[in-house]
C-alpha positions in Angstrom: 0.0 0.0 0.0 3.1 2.5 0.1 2.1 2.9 -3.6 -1.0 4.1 -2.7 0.3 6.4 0.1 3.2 8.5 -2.4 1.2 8.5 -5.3 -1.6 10.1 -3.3 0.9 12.3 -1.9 2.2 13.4 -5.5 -1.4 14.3 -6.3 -2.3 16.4 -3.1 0.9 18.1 -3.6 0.7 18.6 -7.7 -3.8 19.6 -6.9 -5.3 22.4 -8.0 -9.5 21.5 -7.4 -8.8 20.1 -3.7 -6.7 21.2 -1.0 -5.4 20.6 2.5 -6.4 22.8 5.3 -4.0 22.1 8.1 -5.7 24.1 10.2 -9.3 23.0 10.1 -7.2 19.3 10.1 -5.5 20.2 13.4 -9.1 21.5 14.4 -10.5 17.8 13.5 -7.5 15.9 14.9 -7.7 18.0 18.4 -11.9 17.0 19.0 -10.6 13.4 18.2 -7.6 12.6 19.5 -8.6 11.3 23.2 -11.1 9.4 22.0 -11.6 8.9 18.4 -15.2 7.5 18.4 -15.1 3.4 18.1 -17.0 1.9 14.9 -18.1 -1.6 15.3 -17.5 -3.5 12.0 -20.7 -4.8 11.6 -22.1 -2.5 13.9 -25.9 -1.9 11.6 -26.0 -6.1 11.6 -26.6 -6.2 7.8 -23.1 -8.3 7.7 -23.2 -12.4 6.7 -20.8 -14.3 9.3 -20.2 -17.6 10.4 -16.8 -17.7 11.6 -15.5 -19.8 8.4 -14.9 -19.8 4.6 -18.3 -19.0 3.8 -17.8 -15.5 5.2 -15.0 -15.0 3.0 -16.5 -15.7 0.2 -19.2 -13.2 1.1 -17.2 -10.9 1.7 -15.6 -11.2 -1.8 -18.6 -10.8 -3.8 -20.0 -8.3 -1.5 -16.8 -6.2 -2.5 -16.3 -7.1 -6.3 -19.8 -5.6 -6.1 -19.5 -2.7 -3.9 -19.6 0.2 -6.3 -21.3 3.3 -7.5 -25.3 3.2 -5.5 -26.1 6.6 -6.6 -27.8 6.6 -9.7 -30.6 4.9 -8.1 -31.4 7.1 -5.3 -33.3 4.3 -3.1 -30.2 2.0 -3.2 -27.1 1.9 -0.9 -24.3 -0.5 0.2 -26.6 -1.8 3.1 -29.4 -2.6 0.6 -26.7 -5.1 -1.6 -24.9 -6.2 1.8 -28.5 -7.4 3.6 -29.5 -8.9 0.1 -26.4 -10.6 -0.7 -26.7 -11.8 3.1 -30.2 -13.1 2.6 -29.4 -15.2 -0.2 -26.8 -17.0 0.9 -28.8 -17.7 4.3 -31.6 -18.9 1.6 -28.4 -21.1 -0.2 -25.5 -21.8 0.8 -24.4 -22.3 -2.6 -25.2 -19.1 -4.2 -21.8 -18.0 -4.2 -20.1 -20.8 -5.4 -17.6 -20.1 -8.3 -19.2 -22.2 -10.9 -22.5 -20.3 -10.0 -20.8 -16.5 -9.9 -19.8 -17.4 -13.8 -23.1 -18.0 -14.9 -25.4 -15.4 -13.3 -27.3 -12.7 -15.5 -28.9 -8.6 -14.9 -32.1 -10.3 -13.7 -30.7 -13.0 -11.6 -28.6 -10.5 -9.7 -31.6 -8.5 -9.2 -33.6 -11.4 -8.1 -30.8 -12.6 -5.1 -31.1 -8.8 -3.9 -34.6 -8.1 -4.4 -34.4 -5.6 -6.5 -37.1 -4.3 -8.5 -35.3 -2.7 -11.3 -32.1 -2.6 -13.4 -29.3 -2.0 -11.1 -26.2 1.1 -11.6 -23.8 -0.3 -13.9 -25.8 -3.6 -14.0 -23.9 -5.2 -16.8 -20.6 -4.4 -15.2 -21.9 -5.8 -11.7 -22.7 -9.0 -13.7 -18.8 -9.0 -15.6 -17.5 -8.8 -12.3 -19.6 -11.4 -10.7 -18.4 -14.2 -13.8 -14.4 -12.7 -13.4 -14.3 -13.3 -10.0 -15.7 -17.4 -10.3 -14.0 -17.7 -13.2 -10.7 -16.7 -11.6 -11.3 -18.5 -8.1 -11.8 -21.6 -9.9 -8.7 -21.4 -12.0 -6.5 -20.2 -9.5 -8.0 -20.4 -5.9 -9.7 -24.4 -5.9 -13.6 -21.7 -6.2 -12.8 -20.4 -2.5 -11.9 -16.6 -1.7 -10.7 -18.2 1.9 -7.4 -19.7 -0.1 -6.5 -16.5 -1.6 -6.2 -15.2 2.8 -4.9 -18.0 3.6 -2.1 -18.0 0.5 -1.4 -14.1 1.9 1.0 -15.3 5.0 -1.2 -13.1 7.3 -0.2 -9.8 5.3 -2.5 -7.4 4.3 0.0 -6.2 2.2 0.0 -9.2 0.2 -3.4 -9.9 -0.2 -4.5 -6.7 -1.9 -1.0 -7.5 -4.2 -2.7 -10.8 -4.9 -6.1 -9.6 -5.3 -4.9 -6.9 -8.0 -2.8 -9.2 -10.0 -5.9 -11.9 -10.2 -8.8 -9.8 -10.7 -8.8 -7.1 -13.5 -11.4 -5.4 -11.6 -10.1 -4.4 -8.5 -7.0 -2.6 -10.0 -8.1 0.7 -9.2 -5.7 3.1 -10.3 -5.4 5.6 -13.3 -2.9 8.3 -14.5 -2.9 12.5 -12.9 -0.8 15.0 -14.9 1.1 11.8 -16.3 1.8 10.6 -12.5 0.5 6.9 -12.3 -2.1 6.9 -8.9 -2.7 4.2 -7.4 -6.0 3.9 -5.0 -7.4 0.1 -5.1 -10.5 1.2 -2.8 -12.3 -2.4 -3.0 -9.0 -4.8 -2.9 -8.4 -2.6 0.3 -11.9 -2.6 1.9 -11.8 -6.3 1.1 -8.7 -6.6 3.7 -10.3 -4.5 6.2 -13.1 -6.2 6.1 -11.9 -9.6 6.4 -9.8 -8.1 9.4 -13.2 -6.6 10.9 -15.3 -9.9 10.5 -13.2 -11.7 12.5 -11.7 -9.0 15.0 -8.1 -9.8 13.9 -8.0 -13.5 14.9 -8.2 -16.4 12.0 -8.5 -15.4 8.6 -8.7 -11.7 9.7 -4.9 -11.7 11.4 -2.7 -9.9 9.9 0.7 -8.3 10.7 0.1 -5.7 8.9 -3.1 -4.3 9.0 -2.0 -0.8 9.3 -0.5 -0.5 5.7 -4.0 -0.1 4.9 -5.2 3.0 3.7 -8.7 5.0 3.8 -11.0 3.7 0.8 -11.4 6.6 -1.3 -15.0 6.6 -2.3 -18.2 9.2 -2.3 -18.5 9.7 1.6 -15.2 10.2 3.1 -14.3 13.3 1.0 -17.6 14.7 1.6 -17.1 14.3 5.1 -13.8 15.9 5.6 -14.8 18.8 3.1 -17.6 18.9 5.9 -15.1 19.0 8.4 -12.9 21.5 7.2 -10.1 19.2 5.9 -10.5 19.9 2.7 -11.4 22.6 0.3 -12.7 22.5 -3.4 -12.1 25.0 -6.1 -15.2 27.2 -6.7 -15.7 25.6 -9.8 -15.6 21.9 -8.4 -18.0 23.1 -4.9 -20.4 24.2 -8.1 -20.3 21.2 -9.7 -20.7 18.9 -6.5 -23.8 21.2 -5.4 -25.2 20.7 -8.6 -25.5 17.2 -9.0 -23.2 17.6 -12.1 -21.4 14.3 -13.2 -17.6 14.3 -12.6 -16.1 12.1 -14.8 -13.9 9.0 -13.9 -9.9 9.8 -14.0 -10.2 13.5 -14.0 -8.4 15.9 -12.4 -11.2 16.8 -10.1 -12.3 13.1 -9.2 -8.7 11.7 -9.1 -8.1 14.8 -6.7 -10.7 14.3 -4.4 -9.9 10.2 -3.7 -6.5 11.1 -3.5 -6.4 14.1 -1.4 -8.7 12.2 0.8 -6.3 9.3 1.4 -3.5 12.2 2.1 -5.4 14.2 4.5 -6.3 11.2 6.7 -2.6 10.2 6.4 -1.7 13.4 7.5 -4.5 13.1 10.3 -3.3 10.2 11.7 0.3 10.8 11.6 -0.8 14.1 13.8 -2.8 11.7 16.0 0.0 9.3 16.9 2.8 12.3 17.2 0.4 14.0 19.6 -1.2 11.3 22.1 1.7 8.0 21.2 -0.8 5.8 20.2 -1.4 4.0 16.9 -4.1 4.6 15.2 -5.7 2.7 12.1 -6.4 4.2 9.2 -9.3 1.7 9.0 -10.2 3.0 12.1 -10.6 6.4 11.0 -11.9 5.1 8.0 -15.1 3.6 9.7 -15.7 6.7 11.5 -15.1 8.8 8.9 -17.9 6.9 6.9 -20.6 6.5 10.2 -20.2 9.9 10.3 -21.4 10.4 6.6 -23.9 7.6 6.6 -25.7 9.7 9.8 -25.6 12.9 7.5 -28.0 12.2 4.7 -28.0 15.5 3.3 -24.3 15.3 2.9 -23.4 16.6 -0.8 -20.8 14.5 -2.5 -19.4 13.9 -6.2 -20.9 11.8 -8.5 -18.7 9.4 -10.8 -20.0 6.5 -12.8 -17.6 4.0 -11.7 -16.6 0.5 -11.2 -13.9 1.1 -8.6 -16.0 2.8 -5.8 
């Protein structure tokens, strides 16, 4: 993930639509810093957990699927976490890699209970077929072998992840600067770690190499906070509803700048009080936070990554 962290960097210090404000992070970091408000992992309930490989291979699909809600305004990452939950309560087979090659729009629609065409539907359903394709070649069909290959390293799992599945390699190219940001390959990690509290499948050694997950919500929220600040032109666009295209300056900006200030945040954190904090940690909170604030205004992207 140190690729992540310097090529973030590069952008944040190379932006011109999104800035730092080290005071209003200083601001943030000193109402947090005692007691930086604990987010339980599963802490709504809308999670599928068993304490075995079934979970991982929830939590797999859940993420190759975990992208771009807003289009439909009704839908959110709790509606296709609870439905993806359901189904395989309903089947324990659902998920199985011979079944994730095969499934179609309306069949996808069907396990969540959706009544209409999903965002990005067709990719949803690419996706779903890469990722049993690729655990059947590679992984004997179960997401648990790719954790358990990783040698209890966060590090290497989101390496491994990237390399398998075309999908998750979630980077692009800034001002001729390759950035790299691999959101779901990350959130993947964390939340393998969070479903099992850091014991099992969810040890690993390094679980602080991972980043923030540079979605919709988190730059919101810190732009919210005083963290960051947008160009006129880009707090227009936001407030508008105006789509900001995928791998511009502006988009690539605000995921990367994100991941920088919370860097920056927790750095500030651990010089201040000597304690470690998790950028997963600050992460969840960051997000809760959004979640509680409906009204929140953030960009809109049509993406696969996030």
């Amino acid at each position: 993930m140190e690729e992540v962290r310097s090529s973030s960097a590069w952008v944040a210090s190379h932006a011109t639509h999104v800035t730092i404000d080290s005071e209003g992070l200083e601001k943030v970091v000193s109402s947090v810093e005692n007691s930086i408000p604990k987010v339980e992992w599963n802490y709504e309930g809308i999670h599928y957990f068993d304490n075995g490989p079934l979970t991982i291979q929830y939590l797999f699909v859940l993420d190759a699927l975990n992208f771009c809600f807003w289009p439909d305004k009704d839908l959110n990452y709790d509606d296709l976490a609870s439905g993806l939950k359901a189904a395989l309560e309903n089947d324990k087979s659902v998920f199985d890699a011979d079944r994730l090659q095969k499934y179609t729009g309306p069949e996808l629609r069907q396990l969540l209970k959706w009544p209409r065409p999903l965002p990005l539907e067709d990719e949803r359903v690419r996706l779903m077929h890469e990722v049993g394709l690729e655990l059947e070649r590679s992984f004997r069909g179960k997401a648990s072998n790719i954790v358990e290959s990783c040698g209890k390293s966060a590090t290497k799992l989101v390496s491994t992840i990237a390399r398998h599945f075309p999908g998750f390699r979630d980077h692009t190219v800034y001002k001729g600067h390759q950035v790299f940001l691999y959101k779901r390959a990350q959130i993947f990690a964390a939340d393998v770690w969070g479903a099992f509290k850091g014991q099992g499948y969810g040890e690993f050694s390094d679980i602080g190499s991972v980043t923030i997950f540079a979605d919709y919500i988190v730059p919101a929220v810190l732009q919210q906070l005083g963290v960051l600040r947008y160009s006129s032109t880009l707090a227009n666009n936001i407030e508008s509803n105006k789509e900001i295209s995928s791998g511009s300056e502006e988009e690539v900006e605000l995921r990367a700048c994100s991941i920088y200030a919370v860097e920056k945040m927790r750095d500030l954190i651990q010089k201040r009080t000597g304690k470690q904090v998790l950028s997963v940690e600050l992460d969840l909170w960051l997000w809760a936070y959004g979640i509680s604030n409906p009204s929140l205004k953030h960009h809109r992207t049509l993406s696969i990554y996030y």
